[in-house]
N, CA, C and O atoms as CSV, one atom per row, in Angstrom:
chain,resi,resn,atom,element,x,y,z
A,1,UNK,N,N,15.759,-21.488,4.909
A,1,UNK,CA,C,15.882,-20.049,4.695
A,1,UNK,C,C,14.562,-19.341,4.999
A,1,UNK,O,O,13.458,-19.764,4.657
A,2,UNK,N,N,14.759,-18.404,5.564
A,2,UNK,CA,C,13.657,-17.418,6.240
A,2,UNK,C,C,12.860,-16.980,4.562
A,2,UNK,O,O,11.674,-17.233,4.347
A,3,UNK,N,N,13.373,-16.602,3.977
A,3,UNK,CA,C,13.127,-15.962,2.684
A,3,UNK,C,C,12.061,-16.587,1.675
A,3,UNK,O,O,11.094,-16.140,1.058
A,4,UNK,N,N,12.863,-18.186,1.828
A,4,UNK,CA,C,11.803,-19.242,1.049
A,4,UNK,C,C,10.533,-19.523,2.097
A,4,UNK,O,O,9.698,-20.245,1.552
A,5,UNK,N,N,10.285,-19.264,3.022
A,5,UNK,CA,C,9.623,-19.785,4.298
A,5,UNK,C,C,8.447,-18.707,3.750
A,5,UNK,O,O,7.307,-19.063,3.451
A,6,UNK,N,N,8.928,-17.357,3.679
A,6,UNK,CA,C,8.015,-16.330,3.263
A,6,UNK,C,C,7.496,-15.911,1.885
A,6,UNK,O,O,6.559,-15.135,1.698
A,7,UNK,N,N,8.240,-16.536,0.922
A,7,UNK,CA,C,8.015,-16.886,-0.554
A,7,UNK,C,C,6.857,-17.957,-0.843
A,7,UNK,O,O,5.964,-17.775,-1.671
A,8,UNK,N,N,6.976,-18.922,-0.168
A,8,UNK,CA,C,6.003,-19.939,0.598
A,8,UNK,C,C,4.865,-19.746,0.776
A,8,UNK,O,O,3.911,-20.077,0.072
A,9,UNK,N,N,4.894,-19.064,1.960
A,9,UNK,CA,C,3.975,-18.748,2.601
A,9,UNK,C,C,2.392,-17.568,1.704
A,9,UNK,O,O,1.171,-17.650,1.575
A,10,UNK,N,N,3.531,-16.601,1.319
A,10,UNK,CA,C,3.123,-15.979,-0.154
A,10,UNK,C,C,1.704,-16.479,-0.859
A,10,UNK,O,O,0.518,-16.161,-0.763
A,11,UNK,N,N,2.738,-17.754,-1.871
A,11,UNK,CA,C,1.556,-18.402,-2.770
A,11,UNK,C,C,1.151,-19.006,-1.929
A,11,UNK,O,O,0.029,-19.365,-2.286
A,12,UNK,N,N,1.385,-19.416,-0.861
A,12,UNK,CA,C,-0.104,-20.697,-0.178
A,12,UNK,C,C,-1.164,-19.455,-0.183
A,12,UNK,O,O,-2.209,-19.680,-0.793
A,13,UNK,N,N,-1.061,-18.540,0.249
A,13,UNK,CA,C,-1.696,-18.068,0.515
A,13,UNK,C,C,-2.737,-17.050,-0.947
A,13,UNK,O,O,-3.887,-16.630,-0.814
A,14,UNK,N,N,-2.459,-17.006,-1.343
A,14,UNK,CA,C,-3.049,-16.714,-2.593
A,14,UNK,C,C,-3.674,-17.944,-3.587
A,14,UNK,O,O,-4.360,-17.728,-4.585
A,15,UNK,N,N,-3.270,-19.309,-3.073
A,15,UNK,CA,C,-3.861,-20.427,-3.232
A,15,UNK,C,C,-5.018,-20.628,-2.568
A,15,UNK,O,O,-5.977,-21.176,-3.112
A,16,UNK,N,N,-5.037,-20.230,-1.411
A,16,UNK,CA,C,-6.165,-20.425,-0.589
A,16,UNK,C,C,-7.525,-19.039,-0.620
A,16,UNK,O,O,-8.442,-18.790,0.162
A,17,UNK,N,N,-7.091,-18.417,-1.857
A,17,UNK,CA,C,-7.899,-17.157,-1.998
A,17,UNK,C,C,-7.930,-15.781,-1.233
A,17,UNK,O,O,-8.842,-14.958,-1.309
A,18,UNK,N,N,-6.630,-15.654,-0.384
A,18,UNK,CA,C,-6.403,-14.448,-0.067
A,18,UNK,C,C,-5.304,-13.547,-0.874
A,18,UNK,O,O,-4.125,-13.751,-1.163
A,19,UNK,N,N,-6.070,-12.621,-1.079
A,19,UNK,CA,C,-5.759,-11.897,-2.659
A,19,UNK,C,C,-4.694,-10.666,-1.904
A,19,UNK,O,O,-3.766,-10.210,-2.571
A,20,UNK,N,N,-4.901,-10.255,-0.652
A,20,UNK,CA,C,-4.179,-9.261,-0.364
A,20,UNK,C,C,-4.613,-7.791,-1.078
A,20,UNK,O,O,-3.842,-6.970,-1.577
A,21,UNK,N,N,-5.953,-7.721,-0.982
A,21,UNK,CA,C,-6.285,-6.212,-1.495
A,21,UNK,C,C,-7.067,-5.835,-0.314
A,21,UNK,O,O,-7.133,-6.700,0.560
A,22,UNK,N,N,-7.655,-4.762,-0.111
A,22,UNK,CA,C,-8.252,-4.381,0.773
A,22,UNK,C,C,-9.337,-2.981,-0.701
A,22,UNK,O,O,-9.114,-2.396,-1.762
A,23,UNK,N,N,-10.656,-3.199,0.508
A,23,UNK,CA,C,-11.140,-2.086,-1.052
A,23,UNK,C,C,-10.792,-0.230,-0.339
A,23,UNK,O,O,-10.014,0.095,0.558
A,24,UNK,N,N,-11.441,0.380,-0.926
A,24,UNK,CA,C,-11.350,1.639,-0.879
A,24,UNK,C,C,-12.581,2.283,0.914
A,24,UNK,O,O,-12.568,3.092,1.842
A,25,UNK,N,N,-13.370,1.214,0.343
A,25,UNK,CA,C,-14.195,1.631,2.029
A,25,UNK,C,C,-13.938,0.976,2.985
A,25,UNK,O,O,-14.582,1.275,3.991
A,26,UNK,N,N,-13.023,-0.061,3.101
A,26,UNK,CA,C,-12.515,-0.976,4.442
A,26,UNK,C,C,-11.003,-0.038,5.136
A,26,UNK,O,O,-10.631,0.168,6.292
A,27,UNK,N,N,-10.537,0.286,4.015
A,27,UNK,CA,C,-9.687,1.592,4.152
A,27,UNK,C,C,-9.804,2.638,4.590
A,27,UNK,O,O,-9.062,3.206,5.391
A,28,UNK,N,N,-11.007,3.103,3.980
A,28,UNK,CA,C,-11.990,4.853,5.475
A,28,UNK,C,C,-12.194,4.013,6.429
A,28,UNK,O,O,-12.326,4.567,7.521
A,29,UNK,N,N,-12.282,2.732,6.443
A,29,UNK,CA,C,-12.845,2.728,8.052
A,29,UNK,C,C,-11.468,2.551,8.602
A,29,UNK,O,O,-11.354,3.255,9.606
A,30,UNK,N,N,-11.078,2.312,8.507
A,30,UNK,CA,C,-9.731,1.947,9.475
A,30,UNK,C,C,-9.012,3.606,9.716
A,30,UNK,O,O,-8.637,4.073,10.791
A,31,UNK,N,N,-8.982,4.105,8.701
A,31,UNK,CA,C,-8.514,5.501,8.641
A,31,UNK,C,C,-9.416,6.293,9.658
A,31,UNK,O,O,-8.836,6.814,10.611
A,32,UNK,N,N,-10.750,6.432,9.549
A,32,UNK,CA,C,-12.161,6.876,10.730
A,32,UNK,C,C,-11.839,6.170,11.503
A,32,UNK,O,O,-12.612,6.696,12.305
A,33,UNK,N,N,-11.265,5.194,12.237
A,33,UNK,CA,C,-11.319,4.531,13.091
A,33,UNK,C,C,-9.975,4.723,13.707
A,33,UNK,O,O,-9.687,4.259,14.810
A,34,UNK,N,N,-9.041,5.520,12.859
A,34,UNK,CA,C,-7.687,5.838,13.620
A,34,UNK,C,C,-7.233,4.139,13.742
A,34,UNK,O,O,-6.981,3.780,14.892
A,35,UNK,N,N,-7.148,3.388,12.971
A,35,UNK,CA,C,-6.348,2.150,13.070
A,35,UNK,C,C,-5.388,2.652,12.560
A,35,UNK,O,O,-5.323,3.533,11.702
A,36,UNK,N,N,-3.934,1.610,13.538
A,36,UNK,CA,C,-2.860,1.766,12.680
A,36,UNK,C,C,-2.721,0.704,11.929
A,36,UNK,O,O,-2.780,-0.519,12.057
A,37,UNK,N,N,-2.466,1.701,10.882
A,37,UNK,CA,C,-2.481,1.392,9.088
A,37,UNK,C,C,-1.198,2.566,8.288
A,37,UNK,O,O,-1.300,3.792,8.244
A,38,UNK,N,N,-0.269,1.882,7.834
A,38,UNK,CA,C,1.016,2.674,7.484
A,38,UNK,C,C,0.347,2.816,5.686
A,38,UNK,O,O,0.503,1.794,5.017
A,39,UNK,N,N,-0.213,3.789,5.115
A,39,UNK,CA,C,-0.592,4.324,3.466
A,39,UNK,C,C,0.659,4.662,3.192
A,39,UNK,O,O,1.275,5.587,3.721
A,40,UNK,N,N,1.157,3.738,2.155
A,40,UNK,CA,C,2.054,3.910,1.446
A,40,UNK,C,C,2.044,4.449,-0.055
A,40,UNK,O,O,2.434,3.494,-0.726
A,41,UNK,N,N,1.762,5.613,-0.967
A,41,UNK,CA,C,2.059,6.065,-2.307
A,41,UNK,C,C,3.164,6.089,-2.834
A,41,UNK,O,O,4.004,6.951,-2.577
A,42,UNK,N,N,3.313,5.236,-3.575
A,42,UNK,CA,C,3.837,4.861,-4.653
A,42,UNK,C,C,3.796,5.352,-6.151
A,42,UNK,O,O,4.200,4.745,-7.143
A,43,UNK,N,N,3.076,6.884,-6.058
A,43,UNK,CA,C,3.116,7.149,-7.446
A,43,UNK,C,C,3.398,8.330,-7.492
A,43,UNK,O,O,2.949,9.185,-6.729
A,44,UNK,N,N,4.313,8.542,-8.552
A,44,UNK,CA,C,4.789,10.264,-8.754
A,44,UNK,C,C,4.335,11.132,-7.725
A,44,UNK,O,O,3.218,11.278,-7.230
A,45,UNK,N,N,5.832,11.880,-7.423
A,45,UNK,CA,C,5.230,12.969,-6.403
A,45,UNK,C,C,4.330,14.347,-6.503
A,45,UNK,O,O,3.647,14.987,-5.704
A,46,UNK,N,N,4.755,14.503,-8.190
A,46,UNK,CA,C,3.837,15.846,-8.458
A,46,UNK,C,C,2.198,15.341,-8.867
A,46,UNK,O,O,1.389,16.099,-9.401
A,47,UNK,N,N,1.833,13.531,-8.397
A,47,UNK,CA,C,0.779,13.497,-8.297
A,47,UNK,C,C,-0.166,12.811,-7.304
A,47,UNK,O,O,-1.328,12.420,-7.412
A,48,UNK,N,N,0.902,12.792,-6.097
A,48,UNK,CA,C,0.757,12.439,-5.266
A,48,UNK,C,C,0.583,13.953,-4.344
A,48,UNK,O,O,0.010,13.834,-3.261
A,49,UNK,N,N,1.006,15.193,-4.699
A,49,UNK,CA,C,1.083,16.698,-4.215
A,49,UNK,C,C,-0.053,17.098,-4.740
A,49,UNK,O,O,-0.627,18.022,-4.164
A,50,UNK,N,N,-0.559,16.615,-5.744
A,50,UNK,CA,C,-2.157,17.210,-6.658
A,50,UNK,C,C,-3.194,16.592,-5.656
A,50,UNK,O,O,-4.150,17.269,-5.278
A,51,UNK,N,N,-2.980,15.159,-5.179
A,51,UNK,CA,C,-4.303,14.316,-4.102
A,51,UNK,C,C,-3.710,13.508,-3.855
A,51,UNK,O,O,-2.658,13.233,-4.433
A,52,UNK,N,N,-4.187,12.895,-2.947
A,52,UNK,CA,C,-3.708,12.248,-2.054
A,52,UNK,C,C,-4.673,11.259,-0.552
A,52,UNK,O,O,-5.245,11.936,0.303
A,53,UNK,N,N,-4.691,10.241,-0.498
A,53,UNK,CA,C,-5.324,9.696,0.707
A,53,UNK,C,C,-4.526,10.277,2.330
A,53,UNK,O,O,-3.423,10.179,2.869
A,54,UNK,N,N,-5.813,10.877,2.618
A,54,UNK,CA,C,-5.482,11.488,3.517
A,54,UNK,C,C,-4.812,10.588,4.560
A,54,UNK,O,O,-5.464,9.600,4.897
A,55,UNK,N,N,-3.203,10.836,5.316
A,55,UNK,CA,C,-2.466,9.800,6.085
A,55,UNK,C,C,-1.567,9.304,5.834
A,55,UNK,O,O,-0.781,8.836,6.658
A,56,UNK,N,N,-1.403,9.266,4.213
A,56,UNK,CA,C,-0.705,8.244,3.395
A,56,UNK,C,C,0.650,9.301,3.446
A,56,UNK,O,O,0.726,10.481,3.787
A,57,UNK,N,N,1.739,8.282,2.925
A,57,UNK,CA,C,3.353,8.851,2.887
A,57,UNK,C,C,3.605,8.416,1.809
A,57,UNK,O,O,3.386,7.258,1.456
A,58,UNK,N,N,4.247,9.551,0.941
A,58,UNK,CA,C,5.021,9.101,-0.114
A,58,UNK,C,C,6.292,8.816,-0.450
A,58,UNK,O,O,7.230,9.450,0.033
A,59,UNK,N,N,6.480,7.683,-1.443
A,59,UNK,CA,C,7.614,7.053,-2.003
A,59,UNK,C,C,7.787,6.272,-3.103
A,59,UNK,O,O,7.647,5.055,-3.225
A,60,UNK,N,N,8.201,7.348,-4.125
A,60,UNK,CA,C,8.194,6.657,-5.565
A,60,UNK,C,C,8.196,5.094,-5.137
A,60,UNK,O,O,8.400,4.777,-3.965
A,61,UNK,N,N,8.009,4.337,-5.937
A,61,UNK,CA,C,7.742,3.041,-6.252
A,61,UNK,C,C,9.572,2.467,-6.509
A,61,UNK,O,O,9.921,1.388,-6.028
A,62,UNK,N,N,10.222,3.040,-7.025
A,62,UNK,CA,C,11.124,2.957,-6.904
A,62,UNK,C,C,12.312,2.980,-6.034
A,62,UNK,O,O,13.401,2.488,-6.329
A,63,UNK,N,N,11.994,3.645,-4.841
A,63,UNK,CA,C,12.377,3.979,-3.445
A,63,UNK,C,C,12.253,2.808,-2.480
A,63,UNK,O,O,13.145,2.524,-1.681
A,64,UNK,N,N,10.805,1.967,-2.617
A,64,UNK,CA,C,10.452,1.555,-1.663
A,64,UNK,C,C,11.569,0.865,-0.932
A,64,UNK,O,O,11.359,0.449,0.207
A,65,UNK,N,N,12.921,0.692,-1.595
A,65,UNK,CA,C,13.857,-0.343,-0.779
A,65,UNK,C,C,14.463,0.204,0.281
A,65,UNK,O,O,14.899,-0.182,1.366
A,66,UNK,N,N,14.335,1.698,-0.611
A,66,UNK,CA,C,15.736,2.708,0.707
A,66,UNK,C,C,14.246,2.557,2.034
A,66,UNK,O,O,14.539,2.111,3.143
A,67,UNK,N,N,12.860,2.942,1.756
A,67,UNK,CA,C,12.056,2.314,3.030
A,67,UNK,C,C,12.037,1.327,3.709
A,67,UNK,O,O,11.522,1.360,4.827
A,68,UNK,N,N,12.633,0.132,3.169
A,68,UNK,CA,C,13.062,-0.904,3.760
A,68,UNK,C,C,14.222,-0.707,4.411
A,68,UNK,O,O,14.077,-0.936,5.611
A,69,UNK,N,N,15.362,-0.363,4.107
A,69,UNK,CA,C,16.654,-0.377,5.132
A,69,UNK,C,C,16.178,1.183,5.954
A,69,UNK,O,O,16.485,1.320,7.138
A,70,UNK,N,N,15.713,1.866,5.503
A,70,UNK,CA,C,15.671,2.982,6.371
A,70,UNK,C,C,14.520,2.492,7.968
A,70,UNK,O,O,14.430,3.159,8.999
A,71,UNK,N,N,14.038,1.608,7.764
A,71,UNK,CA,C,13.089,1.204,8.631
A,71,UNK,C,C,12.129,1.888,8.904
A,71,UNK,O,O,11.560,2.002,9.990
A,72,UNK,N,N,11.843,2.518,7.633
A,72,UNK,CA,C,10.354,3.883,7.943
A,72,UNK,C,C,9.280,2.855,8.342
A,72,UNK,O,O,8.530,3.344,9.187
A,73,UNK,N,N,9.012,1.798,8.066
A,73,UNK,CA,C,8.043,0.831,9.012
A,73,UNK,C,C,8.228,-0.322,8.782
A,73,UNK,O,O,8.784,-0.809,7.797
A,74,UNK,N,N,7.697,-0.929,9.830
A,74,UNK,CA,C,8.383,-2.228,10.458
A,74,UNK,C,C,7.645,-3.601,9.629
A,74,UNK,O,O,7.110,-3.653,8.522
A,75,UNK,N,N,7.900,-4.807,10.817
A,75,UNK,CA,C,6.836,-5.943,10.001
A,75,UNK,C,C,6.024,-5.998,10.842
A,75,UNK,O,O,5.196,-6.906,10.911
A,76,UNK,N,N,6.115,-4.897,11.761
A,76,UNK,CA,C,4.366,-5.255,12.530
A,76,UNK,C,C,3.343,-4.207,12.018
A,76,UNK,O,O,2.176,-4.065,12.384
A,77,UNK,N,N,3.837,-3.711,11.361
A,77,UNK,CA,C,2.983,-2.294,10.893
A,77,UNK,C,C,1.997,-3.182,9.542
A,77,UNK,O,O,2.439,-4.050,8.789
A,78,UNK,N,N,1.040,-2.800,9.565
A,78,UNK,CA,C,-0.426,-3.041,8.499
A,78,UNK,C,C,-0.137,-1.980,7.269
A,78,UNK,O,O,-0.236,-0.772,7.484
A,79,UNK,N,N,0.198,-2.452,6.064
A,79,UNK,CA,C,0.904,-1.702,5.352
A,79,UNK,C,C,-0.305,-1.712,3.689
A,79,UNK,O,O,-0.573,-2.708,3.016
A,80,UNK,N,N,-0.702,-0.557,3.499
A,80,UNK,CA,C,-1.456,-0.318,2.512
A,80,UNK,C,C,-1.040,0.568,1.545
A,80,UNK,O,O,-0.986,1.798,1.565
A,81,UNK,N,N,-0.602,-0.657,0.247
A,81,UNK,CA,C,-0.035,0.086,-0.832
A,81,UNK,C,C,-0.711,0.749,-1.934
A,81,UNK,O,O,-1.428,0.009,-2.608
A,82,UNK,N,N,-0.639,2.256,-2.356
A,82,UNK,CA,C,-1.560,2.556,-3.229
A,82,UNK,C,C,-0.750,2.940,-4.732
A,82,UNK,O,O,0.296,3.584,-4.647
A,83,UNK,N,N,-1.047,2.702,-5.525
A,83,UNK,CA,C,-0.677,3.397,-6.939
A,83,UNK,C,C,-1.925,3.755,-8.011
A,83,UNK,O,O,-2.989,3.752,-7.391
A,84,UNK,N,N,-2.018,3.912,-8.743
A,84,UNK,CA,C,-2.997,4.325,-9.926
A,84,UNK,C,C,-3.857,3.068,-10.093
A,84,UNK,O,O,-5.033,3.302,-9.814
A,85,UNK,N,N,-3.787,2.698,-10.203
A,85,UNK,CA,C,-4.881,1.249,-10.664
A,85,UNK,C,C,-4.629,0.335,-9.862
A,85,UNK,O,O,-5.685,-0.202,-9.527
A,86,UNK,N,N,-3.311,-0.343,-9.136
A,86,UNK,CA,C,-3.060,-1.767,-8.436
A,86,UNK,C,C,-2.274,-2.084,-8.683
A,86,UNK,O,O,-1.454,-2.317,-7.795
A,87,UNK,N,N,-1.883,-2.363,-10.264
A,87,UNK,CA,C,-0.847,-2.830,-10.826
A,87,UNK,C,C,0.678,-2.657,-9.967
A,87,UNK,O,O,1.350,-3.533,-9.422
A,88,UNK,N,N,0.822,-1.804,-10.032
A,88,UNK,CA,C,2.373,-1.423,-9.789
A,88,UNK,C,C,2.279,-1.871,-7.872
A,88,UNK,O,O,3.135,-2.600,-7.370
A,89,UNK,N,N,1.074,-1.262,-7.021
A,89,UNK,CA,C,0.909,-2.129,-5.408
A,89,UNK,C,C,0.896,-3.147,-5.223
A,89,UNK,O,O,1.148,-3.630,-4.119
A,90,UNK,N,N,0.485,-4.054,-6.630
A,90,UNK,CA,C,0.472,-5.383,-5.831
A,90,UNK,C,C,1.702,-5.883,-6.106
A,90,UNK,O,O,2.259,-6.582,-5.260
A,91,UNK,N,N,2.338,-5.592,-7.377
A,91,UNK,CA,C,3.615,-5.935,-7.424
A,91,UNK,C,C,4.733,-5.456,-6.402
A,91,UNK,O,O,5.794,-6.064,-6.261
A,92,UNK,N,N,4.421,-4.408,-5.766
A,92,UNK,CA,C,5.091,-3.800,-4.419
A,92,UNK,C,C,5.116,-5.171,-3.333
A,92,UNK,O,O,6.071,-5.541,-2.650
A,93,UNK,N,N,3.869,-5.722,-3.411
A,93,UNK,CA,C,2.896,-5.770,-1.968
A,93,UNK,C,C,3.480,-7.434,-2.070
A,93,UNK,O,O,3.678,-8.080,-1.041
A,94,UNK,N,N,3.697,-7.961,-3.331
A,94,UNK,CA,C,4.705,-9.061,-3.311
A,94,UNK,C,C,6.093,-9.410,-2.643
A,94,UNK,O,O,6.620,-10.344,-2.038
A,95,UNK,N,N,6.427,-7.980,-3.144
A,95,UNK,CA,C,7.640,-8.319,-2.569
A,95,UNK,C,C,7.976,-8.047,-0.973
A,95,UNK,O,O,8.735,-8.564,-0.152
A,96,UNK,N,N,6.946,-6.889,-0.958
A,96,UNK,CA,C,6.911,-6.472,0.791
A,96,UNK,C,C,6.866,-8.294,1.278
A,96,UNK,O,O,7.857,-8.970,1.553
A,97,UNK,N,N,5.243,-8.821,1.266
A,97,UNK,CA,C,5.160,-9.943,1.525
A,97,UNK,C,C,6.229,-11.082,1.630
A,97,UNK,O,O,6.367,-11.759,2.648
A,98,UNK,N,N,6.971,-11.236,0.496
A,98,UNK,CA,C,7.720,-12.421,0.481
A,98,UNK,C,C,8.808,-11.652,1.221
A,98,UNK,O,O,9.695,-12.497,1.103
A,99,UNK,N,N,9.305,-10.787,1.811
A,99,UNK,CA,C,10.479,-10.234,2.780
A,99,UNK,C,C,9.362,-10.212,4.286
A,99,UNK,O,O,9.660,-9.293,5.049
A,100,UNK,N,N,8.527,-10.826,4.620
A,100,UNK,CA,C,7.529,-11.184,5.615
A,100,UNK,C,C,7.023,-9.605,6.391
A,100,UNK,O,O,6.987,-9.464,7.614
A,101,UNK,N,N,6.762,-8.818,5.675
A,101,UNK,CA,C,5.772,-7.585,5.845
A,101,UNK,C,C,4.356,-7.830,5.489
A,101,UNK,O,O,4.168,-8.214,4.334
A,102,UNK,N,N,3.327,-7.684,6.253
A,102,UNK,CA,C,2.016,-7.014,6.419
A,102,UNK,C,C,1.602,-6.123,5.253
A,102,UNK,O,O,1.504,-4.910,5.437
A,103,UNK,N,N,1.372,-6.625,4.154
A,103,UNK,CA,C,1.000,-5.606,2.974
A,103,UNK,C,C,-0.129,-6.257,2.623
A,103,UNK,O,O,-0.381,-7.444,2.829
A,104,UNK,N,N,-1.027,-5.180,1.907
A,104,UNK,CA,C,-2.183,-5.445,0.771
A,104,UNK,C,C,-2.057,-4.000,0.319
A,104,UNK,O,O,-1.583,-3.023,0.898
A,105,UNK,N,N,-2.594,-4.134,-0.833
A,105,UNK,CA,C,-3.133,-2.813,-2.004
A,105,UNK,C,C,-4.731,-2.614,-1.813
A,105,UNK,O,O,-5.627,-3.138,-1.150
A,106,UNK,N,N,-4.601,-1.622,-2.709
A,106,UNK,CA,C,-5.572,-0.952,-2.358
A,106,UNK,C,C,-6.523,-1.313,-3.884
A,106,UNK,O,O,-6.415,-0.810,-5.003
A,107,UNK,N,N,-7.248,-2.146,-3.485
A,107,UNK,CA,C,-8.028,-2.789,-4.607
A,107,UNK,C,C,-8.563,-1.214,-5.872
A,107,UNK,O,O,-9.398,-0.405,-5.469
A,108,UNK,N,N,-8.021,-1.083,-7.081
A,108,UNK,CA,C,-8.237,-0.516,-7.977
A,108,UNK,C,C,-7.593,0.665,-7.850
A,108,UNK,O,O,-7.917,1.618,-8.559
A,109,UNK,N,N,-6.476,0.763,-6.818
A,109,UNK,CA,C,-5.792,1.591,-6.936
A,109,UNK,C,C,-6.410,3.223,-6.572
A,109,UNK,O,O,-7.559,3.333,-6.144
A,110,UNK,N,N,-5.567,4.403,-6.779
A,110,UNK,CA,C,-6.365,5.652,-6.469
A,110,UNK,C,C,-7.187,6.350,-7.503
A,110,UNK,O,O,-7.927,7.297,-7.238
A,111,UNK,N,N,-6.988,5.723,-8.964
A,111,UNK,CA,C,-8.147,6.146,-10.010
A,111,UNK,C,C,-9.013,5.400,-10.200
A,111,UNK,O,O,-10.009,5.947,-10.674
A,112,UNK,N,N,-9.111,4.147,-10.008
A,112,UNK,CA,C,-10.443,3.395,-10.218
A,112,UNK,C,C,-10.930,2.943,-8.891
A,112,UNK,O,O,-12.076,2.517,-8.746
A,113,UNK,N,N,-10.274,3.008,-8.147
A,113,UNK,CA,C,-10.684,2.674,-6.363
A,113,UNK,C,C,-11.506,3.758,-5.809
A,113,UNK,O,O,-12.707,3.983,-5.960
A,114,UNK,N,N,-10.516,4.447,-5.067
A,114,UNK,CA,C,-10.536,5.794,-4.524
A,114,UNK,C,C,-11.260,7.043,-4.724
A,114,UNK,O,O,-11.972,7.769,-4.029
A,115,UNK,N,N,-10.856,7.035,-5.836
A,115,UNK,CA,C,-11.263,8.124,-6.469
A,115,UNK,C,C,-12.808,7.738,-7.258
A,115,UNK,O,O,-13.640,8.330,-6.570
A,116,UNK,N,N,-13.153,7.395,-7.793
A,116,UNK,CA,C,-14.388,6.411,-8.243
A,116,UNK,C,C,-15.871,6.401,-7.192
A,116,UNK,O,O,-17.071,6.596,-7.386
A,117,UNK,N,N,-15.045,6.075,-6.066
A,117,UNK,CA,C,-15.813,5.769,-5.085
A,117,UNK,C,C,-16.046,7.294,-4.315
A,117,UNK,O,O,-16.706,7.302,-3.276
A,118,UNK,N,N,-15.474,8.609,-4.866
A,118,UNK,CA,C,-15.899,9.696,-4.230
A,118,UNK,C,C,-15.395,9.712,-2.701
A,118,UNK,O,O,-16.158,10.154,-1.842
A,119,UNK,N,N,-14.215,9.269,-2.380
A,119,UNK,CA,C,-14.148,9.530,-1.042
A,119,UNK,C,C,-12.747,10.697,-0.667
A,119,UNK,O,O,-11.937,11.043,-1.528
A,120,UNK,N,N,-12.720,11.067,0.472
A,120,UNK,CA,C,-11.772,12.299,0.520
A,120,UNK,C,C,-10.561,12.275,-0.067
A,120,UNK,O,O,-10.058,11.157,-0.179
A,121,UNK,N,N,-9.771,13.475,-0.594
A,121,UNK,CA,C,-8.937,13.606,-0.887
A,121,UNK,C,C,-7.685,14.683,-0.735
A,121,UNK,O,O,-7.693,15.644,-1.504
A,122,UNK,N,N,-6.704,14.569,0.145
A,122,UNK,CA,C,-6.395,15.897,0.239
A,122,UNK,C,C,-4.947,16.490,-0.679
A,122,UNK,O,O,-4.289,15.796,-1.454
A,123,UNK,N,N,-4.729,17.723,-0.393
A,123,UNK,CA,C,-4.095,18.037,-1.635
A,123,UNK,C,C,-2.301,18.609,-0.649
A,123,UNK,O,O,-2.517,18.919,0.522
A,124,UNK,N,N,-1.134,18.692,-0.989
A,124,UNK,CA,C,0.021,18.992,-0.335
A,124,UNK,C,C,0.501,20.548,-0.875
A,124,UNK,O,O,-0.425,20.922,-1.595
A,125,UNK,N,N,1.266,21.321,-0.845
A,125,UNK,CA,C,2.469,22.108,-1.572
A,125,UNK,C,C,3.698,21.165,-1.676
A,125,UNK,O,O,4.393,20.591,-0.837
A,126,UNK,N,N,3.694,21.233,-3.154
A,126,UNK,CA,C,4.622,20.276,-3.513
A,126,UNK,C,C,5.872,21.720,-3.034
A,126,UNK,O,O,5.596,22.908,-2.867
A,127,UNK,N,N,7.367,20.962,-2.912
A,127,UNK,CA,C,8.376,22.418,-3.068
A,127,UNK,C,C,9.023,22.404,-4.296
A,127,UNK,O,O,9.776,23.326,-4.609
């Protein structure tokens, strides 16, 4: 089964010390650098409309599946999950992973990462 192959693959890999985070300044660079990199938010929209990583698309945390059948991005796409601290991305970034998607989080999330580290932030009109 394709599924266990990528379930697999998963923990080896977190056995071997790849944690699947990325920090908050390896992230501006790729963003300054115009890499494609699909920013995924995952946290409330009326606070995801207050700030926001500039690039990033939102989708409750709860959604992320209808993003999966909707095919808003693929498994070749470099997929960077953000929420408030990590918690709730890496648990995303699991399951992206074990369905064989390109994910990491965003090490400390957008309040202790991001935001911490003073780097841009931009703001939406929520409707």
């Amino acid at each position: 089964m394709k599924l266990t192959a990528e379930v697999s693959r998963y923990f080896e890999d977190l056995s071997c010390g790849k944690n699947n985070l990325v920090t908050s300044d390896d992230l501006l660079k790729m963003i300054d650098n115009k890499e494609e990199v699909f920013i995924l938010d995952i946290r409330a929209k009326e606070d995801y409309d207050e700030k926001h990583i500039p690039t990033s698309v939102h989708c409750p945390w709860k959604e992320v599946g209808e993003f999966i059948e909707d095919d808003v991005f693929t498994k070749d796409d470099q997929i960077v999950v953000v929420c408030y601290s990590g918690q709730t991305a890496g648990q995303t970034v699991g399951i992206l992973r074990a369905l064989g998607y390109k994910a990491c989080s965003l090490k400390g999330g957008i309040n202790t990462g991001w935001k911490n580290d003073n780097l841009p932030i931009e703001a939406s009109c929520g409707s």
